[in-house]
NUBAMAR-673163 format. One record per residue (C-alpha): residue number from 1; y, x, z; chain. Coordinates in Angstrom, 3 decimals, always signed. Example, Ala and Ser with C-alpha at 12.3 -4.5 7.8 and 13.67 -1.06 7.14 Angstrom:
! NUBAMAR-673163
 gumar        Y        X        Z vofi
     1   -4.500  +12.300   +7.800    A
     2   -1.060  +13.670   +7.140    A
***
This chain:
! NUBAMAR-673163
 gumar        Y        X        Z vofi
     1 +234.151 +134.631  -80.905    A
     2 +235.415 +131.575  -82.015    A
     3 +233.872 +128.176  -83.233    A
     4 +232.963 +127.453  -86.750    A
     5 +233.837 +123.887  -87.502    A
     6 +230.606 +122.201  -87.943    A
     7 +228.459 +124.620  -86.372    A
     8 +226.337 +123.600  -83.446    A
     9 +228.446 +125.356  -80.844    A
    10 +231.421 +123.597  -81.699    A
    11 +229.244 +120.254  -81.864    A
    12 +228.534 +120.951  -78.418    A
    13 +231.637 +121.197  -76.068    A
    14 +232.196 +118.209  -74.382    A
    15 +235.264 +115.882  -75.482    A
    16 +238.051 +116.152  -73.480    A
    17 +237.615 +113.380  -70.722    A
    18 +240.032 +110.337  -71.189    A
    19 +242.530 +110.149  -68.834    A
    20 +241.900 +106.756  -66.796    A
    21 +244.290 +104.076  -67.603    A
    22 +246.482 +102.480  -64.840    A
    23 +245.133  +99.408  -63.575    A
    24 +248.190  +96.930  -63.932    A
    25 +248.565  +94.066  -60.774    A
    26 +248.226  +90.800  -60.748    A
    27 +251.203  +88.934  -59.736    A
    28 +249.687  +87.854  -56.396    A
    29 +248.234  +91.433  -56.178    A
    30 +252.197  +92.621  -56.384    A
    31 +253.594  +90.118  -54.336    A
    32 +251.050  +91.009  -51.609    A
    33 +251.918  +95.205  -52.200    A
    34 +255.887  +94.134  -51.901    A
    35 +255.185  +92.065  -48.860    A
    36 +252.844  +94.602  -47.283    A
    37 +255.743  +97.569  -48.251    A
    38 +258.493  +95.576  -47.188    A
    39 +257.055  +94.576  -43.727    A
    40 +256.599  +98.589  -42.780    A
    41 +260.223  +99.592  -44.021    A
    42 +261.354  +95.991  -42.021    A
    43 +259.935  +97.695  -38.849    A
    44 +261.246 +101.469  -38.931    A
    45 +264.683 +100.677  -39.995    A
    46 +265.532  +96.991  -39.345    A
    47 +267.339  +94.518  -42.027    A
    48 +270.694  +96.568  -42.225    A
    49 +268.900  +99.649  -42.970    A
    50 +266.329  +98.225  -45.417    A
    51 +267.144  +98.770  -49.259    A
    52 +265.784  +96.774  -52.328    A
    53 +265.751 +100.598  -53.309    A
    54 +263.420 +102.161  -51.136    A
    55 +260.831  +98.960  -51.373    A
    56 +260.788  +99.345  -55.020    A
    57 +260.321 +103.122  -54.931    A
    58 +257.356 +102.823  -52.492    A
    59 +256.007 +100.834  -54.368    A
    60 +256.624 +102.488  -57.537    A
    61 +258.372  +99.351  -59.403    A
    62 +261.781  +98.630  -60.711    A
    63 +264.366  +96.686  -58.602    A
    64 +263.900  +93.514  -60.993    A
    65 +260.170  +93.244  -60.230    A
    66 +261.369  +92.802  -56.157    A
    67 +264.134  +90.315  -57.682    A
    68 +261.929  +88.603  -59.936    A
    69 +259.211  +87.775  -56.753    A
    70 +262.236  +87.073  -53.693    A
    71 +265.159  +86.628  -55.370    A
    72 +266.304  +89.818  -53.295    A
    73 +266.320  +91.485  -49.963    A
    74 +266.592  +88.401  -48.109    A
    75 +264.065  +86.238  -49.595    A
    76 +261.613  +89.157  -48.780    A
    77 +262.692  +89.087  -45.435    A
    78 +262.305  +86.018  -44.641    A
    79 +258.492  +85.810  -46.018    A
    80 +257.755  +88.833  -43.833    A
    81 +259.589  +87.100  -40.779    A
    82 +257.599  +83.487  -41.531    A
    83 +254.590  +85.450  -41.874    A
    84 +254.140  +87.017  -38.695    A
    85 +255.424  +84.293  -36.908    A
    86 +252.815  +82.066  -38.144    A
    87 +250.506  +84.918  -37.510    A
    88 +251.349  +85.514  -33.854    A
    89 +251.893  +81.513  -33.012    A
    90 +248.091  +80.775  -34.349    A
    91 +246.790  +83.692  -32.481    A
    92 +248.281  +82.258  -28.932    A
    93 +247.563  +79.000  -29.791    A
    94 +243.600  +79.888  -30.451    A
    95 +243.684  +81.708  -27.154    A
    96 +245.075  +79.052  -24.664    A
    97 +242.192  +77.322  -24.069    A
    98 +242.460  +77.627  -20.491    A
    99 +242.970  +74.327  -18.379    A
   100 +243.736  +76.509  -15.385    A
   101 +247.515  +77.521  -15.413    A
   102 +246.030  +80.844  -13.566    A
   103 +243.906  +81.512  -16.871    A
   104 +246.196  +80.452  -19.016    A
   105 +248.880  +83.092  -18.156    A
   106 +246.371  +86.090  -18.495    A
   107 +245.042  +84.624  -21.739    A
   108 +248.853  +84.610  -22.902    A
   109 +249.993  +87.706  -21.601    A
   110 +246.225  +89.407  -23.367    A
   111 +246.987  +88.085  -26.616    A
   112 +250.223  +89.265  -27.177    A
   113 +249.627  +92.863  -25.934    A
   114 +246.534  +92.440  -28.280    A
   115 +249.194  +91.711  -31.093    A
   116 +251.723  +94.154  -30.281    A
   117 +248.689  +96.903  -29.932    A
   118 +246.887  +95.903  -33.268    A
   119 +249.905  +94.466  -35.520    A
   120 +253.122  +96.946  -34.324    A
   121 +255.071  +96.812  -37.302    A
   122 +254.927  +92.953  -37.385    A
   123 +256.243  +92.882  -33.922    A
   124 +258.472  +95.140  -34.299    A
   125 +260.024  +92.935  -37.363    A
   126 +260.058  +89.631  -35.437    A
   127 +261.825  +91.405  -31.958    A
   128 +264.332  +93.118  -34.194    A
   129 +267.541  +90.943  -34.927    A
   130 +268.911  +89.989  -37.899    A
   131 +271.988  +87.735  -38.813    A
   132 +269.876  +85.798  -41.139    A
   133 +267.016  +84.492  -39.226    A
   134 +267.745  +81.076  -37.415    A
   135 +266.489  +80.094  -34.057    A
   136 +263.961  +78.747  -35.712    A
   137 +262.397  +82.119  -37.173    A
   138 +262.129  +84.855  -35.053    A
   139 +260.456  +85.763  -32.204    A
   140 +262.205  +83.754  -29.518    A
   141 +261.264  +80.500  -31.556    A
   142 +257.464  +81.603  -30.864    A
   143 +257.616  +82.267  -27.198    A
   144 +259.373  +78.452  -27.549    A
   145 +256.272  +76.922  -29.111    A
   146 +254.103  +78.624  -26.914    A
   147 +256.464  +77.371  -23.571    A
   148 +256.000  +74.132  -24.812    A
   149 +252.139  +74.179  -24.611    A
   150 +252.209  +75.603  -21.569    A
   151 +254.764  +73.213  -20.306    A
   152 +252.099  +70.005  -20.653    A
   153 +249.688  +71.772  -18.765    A
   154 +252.213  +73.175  -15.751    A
   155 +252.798  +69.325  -15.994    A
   156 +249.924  +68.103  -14.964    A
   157 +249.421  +70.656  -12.332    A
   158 +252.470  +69.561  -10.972    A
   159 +251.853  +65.795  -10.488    A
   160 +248.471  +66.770   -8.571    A
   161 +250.306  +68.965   -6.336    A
   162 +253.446  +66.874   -5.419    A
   163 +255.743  +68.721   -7.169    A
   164 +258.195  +67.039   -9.902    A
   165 +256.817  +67.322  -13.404    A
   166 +260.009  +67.321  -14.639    A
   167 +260.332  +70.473  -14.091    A
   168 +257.363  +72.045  -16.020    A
   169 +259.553  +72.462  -18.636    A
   170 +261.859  +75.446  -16.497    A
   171 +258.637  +77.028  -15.276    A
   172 +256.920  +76.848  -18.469    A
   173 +260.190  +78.851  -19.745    A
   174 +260.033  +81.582  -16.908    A
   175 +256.493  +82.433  -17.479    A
   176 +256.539  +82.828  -21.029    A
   177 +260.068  +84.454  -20.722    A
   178 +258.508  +86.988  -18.611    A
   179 +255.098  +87.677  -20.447    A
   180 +257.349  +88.287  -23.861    A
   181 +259.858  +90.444  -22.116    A
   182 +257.379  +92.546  -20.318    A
   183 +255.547  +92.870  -23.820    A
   184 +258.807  +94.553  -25.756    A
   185 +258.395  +96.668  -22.654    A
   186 +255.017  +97.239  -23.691    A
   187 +255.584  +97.795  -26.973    A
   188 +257.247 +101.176  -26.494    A
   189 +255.484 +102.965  -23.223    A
   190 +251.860 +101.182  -23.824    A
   191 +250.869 +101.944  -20.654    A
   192 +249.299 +100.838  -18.353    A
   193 +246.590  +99.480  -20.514    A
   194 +246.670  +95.888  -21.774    A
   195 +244.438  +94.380  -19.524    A
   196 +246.575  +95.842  -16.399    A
   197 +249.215  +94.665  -17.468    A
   198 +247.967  +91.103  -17.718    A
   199 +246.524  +91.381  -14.588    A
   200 +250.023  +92.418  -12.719    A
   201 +251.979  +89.851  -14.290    A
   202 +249.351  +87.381  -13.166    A
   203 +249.468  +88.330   -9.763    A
   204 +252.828  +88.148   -9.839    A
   205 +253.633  +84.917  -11.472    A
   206 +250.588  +83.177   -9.709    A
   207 +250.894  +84.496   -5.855    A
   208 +254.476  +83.223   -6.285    A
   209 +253.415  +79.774   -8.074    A
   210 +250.540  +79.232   -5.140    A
   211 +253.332  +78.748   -2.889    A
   212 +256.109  +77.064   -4.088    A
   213 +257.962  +75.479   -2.337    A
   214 +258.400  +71.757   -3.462    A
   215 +262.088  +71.469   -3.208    A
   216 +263.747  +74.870   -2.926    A
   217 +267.053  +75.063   -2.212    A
   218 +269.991  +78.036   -2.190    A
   219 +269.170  +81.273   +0.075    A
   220 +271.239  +80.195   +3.541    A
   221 +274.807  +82.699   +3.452    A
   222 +274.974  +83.826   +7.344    A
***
């Protein structure tokens, strides 16, 4: 049976529901989607392998919209790289509140397990190389900063102890140099957990440092 124009059965089928209009970005909003996009791709693949392409598919925008925000795949690069950098440097920072070089190791090597563990993909961008980033944006330029504040307090550890503060600055480099390159290790078997892995590379790095010798010299040749 079919409905009578007019007649109260006709006047009584619901209206075809309106299909819901796409809610169009903000430029920030966009920006922030590119950036968020970019940094996952950035971390399976790597610079080389990244494509203005694949962003803008992902995030289902032409190439000029990417273009129009970084200028191209560079410019997004390098916000993803400054970004996490930033990120993991403030993080570190926040957490060496130690004034015990014993503490301040563990608190070191915790936080940046607690990075790699929570934040993968932005590790994984700042370990990966790329041919654009300077020594002054990339991973190795954090683990710097971070030597550096761990260098004035080795310092003054060193002046109470005898030894020459001079060299806080080599120490400093070894301990931080071994905390980042134990956590790329980490980054890929994650075990043990975090917090055993802080504690092994404190005793290691603090049963040696309890007795140093003040002036080492060469292993004797016999």
């Amino acid at each position: 049976m079919t409905d009578v124009p007019g007649s109260d059965r006709a006047r009584r089928r619901p209206a075809p529901a309106a299909k819901p209009s796409r809610v169009r970005m903000s430029a920030t909003q966009r920006r922030e989607q590119l950036i968020s996009i970019a940094r996952q791709i950035f971390a399976e693949r790597g610079f080389d392998a990244t494509s203005i392409e694949e962003i803008a598919a992902r995030a289902k925008v032409s190439k000029p919209v990417v273009y129009e925000h970084f200028g191209g795949k560079e410019g997004l690069y390098a916000v993803v790289v400054d970004r996490e950098v930033r990120a993991l440097l403030d993080r570190i920072t926040t957490a060496l509140t130690a004034g015990h070089p014993r503490e301040l190791l563990e608190q070191a090597a915790l936080t940046l397990l607690t990075y790699i563990e929570e934040e993968t993909s932005g590790f994984r961008v700042l370990v990966r190389e790329s041919p654009l980033m300077s020594a002054t944006g990339n991973f190795s330029s954090v683990m710097n900063d971070v030597a550096h504040q761990v260098e004035h307090i080795l310092a003054g550890e060193f002046s109470i102890r005898g030894y020459d503060p001079k060299l806080a600055e080599l120490y400093s480099q070894a301990l931080v140099g071994m905390v980042a390159l134990t956590g790329r290790w980490w980054l890929e078997v994650r075990k043990p957990r975090k917090e055993a892995v802080a504690a092994h590379l404190v005793n290691l790095a603090w049963n040696g440092l309890s007795h140093l010798a003040s002036k080492p010299g060469p292993i004797p040749r016999g």
